[in-house]
mmCIF file of the C-alpha atoms, coordinates in Angstrom:
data_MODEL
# 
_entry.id   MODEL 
# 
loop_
_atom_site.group_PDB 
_atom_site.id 
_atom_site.type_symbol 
_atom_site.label_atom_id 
_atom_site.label_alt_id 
_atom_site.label_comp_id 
_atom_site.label_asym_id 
_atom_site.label_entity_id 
_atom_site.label_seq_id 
_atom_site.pdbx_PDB_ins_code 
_atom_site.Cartn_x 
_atom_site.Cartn_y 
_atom_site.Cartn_z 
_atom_site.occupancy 
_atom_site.B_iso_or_equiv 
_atom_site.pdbx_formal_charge 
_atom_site.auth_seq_id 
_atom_site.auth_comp_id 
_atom_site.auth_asym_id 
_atom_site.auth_atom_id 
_atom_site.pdbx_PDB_model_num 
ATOM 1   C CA . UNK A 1 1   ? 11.897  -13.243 132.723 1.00 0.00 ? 1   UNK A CA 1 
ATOM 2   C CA . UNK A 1 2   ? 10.024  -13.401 129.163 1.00 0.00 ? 2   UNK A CA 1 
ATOM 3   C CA . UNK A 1 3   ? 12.249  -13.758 126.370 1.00 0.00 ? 3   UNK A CA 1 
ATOM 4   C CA . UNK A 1 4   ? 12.678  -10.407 123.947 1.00 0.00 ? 4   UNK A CA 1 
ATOM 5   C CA . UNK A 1 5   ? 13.473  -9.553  120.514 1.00 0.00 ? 5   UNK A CA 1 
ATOM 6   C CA . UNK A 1 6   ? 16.546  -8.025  119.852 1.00 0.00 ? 6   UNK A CA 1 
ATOM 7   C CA . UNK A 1 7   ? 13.983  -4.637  120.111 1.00 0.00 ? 7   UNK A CA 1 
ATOM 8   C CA . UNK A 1 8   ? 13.300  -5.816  123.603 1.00 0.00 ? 8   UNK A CA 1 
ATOM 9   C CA . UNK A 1 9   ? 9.483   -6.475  122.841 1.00 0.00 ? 9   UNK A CA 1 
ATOM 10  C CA . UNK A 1 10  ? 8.783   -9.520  124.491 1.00 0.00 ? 10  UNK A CA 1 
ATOM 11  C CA . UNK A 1 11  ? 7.625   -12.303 122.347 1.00 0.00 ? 11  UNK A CA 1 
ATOM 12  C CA . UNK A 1 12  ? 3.865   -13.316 122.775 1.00 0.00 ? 12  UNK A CA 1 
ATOM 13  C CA . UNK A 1 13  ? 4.059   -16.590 121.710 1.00 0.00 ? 13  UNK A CA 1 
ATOM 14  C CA . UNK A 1 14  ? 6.024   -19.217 123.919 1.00 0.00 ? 14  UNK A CA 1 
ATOM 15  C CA . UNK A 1 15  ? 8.948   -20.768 121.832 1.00 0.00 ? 15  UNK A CA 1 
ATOM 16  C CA . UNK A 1 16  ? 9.574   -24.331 121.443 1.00 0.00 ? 16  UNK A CA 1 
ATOM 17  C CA . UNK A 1 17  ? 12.304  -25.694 123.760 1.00 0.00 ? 17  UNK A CA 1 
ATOM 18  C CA . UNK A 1 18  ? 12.535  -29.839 124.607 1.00 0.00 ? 18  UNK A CA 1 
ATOM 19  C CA . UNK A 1 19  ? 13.087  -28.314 128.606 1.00 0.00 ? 19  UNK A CA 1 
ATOM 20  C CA . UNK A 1 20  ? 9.729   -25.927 128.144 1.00 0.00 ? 20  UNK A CA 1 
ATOM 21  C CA . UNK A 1 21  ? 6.744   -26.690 129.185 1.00 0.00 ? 21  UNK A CA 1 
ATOM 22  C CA . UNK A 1 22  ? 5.129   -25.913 126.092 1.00 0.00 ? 22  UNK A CA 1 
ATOM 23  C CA . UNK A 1 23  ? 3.111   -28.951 125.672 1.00 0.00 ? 23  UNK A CA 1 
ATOM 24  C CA . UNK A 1 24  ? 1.380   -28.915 129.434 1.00 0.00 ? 24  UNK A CA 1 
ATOM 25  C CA . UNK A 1 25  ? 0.253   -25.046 128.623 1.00 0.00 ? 25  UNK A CA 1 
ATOM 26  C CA . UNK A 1 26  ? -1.149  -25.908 125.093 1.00 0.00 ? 26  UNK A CA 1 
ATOM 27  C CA . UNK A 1 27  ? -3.404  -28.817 126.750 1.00 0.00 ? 27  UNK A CA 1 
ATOM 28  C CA . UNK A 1 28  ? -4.431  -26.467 129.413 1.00 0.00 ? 28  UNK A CA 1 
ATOM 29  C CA . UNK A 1 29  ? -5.325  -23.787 126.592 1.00 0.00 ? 29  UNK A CA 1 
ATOM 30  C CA . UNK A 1 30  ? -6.920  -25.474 124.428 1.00 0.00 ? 30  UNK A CA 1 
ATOM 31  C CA . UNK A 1 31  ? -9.584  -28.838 123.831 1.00 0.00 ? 31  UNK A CA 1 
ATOM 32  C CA . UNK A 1 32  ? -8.449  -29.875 120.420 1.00 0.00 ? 32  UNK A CA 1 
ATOM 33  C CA . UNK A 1 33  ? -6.383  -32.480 119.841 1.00 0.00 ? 33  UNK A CA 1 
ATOM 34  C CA . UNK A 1 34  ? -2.724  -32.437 119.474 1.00 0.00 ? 34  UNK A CA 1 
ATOM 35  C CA . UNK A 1 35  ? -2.192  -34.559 116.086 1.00 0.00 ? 35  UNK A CA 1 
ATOM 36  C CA . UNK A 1 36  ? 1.620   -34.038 116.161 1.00 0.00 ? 36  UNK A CA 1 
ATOM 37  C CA . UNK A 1 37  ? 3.910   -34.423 118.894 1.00 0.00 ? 37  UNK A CA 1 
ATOM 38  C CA . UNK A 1 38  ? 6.180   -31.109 119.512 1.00 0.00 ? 38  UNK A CA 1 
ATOM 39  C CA . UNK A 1 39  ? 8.985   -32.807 119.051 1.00 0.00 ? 39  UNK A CA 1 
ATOM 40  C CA . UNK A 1 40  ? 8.432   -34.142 115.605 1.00 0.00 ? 40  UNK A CA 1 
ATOM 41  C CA . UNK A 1 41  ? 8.421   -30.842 114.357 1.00 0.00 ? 41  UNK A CA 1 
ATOM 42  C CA . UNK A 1 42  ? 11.359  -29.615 116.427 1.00 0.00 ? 42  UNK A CA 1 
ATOM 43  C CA . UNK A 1 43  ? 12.965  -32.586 114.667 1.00 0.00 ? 43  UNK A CA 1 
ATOM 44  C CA . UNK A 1 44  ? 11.803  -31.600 111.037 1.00 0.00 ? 44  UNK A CA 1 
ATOM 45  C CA . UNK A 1 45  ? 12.537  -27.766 111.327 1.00 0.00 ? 45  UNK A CA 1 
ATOM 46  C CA . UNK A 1 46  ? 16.004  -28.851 112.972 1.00 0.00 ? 46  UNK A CA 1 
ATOM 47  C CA . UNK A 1 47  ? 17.169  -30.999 109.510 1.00 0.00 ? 47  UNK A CA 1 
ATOM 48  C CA . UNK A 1 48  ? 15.366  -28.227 107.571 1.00 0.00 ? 48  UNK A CA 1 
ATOM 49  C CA . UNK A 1 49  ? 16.998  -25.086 109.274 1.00 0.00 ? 49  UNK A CA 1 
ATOM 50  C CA . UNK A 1 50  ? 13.422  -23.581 110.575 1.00 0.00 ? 50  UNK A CA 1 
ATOM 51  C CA . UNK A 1 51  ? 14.085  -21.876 113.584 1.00 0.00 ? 51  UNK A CA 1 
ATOM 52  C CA . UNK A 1 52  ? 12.173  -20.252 116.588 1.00 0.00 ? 52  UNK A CA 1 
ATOM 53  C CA . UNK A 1 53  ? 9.526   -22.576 116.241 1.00 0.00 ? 53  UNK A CA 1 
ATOM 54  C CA . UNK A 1 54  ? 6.134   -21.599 118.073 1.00 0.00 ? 54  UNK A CA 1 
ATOM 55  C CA . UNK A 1 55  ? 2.234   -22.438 117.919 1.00 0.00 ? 55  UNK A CA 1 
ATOM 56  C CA . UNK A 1 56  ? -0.322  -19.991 117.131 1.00 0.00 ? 56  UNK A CA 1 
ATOM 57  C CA . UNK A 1 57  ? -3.922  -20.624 116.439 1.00 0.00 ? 57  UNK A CA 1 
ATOM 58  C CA . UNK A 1 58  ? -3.441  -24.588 116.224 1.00 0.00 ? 58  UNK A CA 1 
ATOM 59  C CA . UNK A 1 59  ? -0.984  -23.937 113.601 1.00 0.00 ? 59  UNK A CA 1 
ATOM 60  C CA . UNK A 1 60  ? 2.743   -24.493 114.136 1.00 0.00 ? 60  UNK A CA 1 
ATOM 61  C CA . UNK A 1 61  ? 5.435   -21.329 112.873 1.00 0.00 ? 61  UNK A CA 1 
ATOM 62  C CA . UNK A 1 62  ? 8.723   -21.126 112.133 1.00 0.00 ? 62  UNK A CA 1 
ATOM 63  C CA . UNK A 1 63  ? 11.751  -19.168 110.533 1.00 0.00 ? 63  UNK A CA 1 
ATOM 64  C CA . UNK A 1 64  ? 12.369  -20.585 107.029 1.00 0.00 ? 64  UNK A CA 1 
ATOM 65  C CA . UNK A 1 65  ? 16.044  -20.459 106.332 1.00 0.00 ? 65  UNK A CA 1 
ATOM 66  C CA . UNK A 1 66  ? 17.478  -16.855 105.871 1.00 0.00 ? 66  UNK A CA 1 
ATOM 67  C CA . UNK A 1 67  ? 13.843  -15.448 106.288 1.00 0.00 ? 67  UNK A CA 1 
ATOM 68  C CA . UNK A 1 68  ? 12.809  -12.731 108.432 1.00 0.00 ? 68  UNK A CA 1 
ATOM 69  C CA . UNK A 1 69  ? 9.111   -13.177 109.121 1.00 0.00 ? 69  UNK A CA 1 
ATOM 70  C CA . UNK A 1 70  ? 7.688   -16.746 110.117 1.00 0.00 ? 70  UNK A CA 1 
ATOM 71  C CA . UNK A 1 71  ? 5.628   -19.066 107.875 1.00 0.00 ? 71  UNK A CA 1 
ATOM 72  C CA . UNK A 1 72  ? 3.386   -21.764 108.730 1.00 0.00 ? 72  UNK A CA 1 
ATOM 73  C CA . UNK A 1 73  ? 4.687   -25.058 108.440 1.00 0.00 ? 73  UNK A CA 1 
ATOM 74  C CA . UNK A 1 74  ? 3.343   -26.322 105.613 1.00 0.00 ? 74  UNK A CA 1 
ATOM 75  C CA . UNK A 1 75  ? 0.464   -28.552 105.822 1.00 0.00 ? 75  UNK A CA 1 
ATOM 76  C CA . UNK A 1 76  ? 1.518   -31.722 103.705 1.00 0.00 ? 76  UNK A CA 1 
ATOM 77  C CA . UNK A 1 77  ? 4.891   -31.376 105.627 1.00 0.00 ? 77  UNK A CA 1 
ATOM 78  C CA . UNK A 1 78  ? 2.869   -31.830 108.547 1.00 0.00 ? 78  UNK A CA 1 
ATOM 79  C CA . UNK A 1 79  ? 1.050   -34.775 107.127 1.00 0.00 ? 79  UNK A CA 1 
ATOM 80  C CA . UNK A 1 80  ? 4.127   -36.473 106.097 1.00 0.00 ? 80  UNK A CA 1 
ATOM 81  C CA . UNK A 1 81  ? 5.680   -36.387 109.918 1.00 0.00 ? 81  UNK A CA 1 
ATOM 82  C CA . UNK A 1 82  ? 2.173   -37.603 110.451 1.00 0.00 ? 82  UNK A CA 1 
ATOM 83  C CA . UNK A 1 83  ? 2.417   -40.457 108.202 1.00 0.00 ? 83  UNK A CA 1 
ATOM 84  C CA . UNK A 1 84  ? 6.027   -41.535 109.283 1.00 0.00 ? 84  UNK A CA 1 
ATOM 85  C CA . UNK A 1 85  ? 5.733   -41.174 113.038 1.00 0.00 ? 85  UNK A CA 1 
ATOM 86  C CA . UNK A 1 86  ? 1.464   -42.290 113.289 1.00 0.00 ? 86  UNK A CA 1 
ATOM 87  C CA . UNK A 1 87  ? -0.804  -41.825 116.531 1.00 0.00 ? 87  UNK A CA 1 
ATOM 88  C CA . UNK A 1 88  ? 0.417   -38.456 119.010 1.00 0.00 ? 88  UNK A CA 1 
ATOM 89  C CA . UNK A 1 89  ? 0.740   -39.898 122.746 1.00 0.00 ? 89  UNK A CA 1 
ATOM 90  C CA . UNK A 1 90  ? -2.133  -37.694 122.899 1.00 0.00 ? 90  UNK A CA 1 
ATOM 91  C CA . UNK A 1 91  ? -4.017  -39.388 120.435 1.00 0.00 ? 91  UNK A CA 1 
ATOM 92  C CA . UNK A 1 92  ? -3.338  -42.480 121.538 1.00 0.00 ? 92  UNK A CA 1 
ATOM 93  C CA . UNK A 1 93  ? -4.851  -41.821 125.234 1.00 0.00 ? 93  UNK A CA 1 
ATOM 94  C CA . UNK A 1 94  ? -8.164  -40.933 123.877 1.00 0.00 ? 94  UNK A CA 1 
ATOM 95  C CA . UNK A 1 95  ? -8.213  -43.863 121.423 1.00 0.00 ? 95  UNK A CA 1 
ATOM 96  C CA . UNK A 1 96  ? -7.222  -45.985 124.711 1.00 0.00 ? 96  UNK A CA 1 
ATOM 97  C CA . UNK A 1 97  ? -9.647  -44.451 126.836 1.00 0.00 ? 97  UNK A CA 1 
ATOM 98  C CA . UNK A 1 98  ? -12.639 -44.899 124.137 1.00 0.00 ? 98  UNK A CA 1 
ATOM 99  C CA . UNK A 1 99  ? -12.080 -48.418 124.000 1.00 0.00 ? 99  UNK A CA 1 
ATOM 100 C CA . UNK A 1 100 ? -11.394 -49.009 127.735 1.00 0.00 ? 100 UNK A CA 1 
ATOM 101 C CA . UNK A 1 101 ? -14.485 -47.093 127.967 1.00 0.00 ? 101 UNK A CA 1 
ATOM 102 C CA . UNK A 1 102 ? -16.197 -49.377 124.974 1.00 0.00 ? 102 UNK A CA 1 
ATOM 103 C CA . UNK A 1 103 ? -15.150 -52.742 126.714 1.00 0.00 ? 103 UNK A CA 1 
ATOM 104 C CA . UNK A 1 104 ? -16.168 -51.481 130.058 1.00 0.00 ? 104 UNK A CA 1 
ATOM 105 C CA . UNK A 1 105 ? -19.556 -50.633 128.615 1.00 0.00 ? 105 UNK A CA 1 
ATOM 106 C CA . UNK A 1 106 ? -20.109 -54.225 126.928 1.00 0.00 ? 106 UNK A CA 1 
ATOM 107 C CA . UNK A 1 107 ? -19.242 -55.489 130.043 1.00 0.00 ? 107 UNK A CA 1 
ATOM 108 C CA . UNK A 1 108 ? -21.850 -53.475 132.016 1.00 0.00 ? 108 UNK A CA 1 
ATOM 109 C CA . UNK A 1 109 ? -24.497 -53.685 129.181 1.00 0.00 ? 109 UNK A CA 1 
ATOM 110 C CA . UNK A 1 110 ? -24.039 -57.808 129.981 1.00 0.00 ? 110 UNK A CA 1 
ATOM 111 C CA . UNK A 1 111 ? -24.083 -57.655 133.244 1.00 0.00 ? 111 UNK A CA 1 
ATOM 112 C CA . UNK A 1 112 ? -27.131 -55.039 134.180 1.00 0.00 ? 112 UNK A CA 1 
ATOM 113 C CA . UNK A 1 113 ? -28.992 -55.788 130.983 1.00 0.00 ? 113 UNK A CA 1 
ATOM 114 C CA . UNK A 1 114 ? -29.195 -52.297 129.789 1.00 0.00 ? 114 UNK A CA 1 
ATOM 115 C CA . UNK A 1 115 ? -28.388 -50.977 127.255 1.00 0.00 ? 115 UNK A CA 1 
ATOM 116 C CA . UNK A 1 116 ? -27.555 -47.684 128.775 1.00 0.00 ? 116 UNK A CA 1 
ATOM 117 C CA . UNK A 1 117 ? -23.683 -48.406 129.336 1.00 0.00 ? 117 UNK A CA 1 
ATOM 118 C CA . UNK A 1 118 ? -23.809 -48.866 125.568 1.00 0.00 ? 118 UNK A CA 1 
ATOM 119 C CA . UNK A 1 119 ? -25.155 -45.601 125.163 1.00 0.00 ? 119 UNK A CA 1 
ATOM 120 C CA . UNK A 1 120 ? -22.418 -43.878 127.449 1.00 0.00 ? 120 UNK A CA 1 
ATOM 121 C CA . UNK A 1 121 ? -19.392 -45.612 125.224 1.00 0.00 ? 121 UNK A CA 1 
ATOM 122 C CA . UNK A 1 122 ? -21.336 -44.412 121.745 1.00 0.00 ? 122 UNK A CA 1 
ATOM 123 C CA . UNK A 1 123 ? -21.219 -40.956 123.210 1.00 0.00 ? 123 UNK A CA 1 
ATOM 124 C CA . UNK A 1 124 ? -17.763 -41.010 124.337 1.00 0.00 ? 124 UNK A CA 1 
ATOM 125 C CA . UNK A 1 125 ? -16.703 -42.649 120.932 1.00 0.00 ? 125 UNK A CA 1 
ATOM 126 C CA . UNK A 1 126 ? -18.432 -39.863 119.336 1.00 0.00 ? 126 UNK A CA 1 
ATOM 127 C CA . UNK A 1 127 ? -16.690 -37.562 120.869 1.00 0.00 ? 127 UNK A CA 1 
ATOM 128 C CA . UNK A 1 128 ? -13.198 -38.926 120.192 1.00 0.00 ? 128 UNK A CA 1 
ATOM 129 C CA . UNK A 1 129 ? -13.857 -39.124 116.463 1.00 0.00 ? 129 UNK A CA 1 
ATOM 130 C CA . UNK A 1 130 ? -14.871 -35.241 116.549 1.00 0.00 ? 130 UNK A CA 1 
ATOM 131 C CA . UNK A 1 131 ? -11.772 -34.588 118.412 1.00 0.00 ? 131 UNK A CA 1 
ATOM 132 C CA . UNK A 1 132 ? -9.374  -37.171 116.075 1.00 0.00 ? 132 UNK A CA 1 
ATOM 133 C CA . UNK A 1 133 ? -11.339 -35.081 113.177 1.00 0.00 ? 133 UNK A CA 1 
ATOM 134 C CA . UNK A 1 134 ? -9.191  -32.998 110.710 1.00 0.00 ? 134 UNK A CA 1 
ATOM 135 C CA . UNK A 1 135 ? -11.536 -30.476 110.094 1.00 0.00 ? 135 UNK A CA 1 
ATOM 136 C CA . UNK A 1 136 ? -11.579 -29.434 113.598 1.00 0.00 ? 136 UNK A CA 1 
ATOM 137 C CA . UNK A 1 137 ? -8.380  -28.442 113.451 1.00 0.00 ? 137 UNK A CA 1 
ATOM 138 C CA . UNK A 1 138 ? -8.533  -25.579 110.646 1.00 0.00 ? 138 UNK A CA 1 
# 
């Protein structure tokens, strides 16, 4: 059953809940990358008072304290969890699997004497950079 206001509209976006499965739905929705973890910000708006925290359009929302519409988390907020907690899990399987990918490539490049594996891990790098990219995210 979906979860309602107090109206008894149901609420279109999914609430964050540790026992949800909030972050396997946002992966399959979307190809950006998730910068900050879910919990991070559950944390933050937890000390703060935020409530009913939810994402919409890559942006996290919550209740401010004694407020009755949501607000965006605020960016630099954001960027300080950022700076305290450092790489996502997500973040850190693409950096993982670009240099997996990298050494495998060397490896290859060495071995078949082509440069054509190197090619393959400058493409996949590529990629990973315009995915770890800020601006993609706005």
């Amino acid at each position: 059953m979906p979860s309602v206001t107090p109206l008894g509209f149901p609420l279109s976006p999914p609430l964050l809940t540790r026992d949800s499965s909030f972050d396997q739905r946002q992966q399959d929705l979307t190809l950006t990358m998730k910068k900050y973890a879910n919990n991070w910000i559950q944390d933050w708006c937890h000390e703060h008072g935020w409530t009913d925290i939810f994402m919409e359009r890559y942006r996290y929302w919550a209740f401010p304290p004694g407020a009755v519409m949501p607000q965006p988390i605020p960016y630099d907020v954001l960027q300080a969890i950022k700076r305290e907690q450092g790489l996502s899990p997500l973040e850190k399987r693409w950096y993982g699997g670009a240099i997996a990918i990298s050494l495998c490539a060397g490896v290859a490049a060495y071995w078949l004497n082509s440069p054509l594996p190197l090619a393959l891990a400058f493409i996949v790098g590529a990629i990973s950079v315009a995915y770890l990219d800020d601006e993609v995210q706005s």
